[in-house]
N, C-alpha and C positions, 0 to 999 in steps of 0.2 A: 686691767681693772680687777680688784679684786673687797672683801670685807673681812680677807684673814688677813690680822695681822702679822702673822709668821712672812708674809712676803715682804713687809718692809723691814723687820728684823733681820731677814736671810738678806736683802740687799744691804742693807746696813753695814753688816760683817763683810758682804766681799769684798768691798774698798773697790768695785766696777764703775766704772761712768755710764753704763749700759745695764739693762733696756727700763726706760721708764716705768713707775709705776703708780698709776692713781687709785689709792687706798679710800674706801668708801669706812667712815666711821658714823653709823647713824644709830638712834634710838630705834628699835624695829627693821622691820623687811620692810625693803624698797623691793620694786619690781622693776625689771632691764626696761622696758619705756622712761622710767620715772629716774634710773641712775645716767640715760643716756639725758635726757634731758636737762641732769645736774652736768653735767661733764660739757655738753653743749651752751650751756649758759654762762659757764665758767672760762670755755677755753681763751678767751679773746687772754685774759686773766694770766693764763699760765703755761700760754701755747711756746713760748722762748723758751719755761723751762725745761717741757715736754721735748722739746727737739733737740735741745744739748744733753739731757738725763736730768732727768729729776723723780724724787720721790714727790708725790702731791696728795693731800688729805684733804677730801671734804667732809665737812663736818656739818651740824647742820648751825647754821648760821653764820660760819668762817669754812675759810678753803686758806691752809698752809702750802708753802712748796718751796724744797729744799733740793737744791741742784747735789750731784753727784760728782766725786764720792763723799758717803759722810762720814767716812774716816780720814784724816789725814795723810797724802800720801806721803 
């Protein structure tokens, strides 16, 4: 989990199906209570894509997820 987006750019580029990564895109600071809480709310949502590889973006009011790789192999 991360709020830089350089880790879904850097996933992007490696054409990997490995390791998942859910990207926090929010107006402001959350605090780890409050981003585990989004991720816990979410996961029913996008827990398949999490175990196959996927990039996932919460945002606030949509959650994206985009299975890996997202380069063509």
């Amino acid at each position: 989990m991360s709020a830089d987006t350089d880790f879904g750019a850097i996933l992007a580029r490696s054409g990997n199906r490995a390791p998942s990564v859910i990207l926090f895109r929010m107006a402001g600071q959350r605090r780890a209570w409050s981003q585990a809480a989004l991720v816990l709310a979410n996961l029913p949502q996008v827990e398949d894509d999490l175990e196959a590889g996927a990039l996932v973006v919460i945002e606030e009011g949509r959650v994206r997820s985009r299975r890996l790789p997202l380069i063509p192999e």
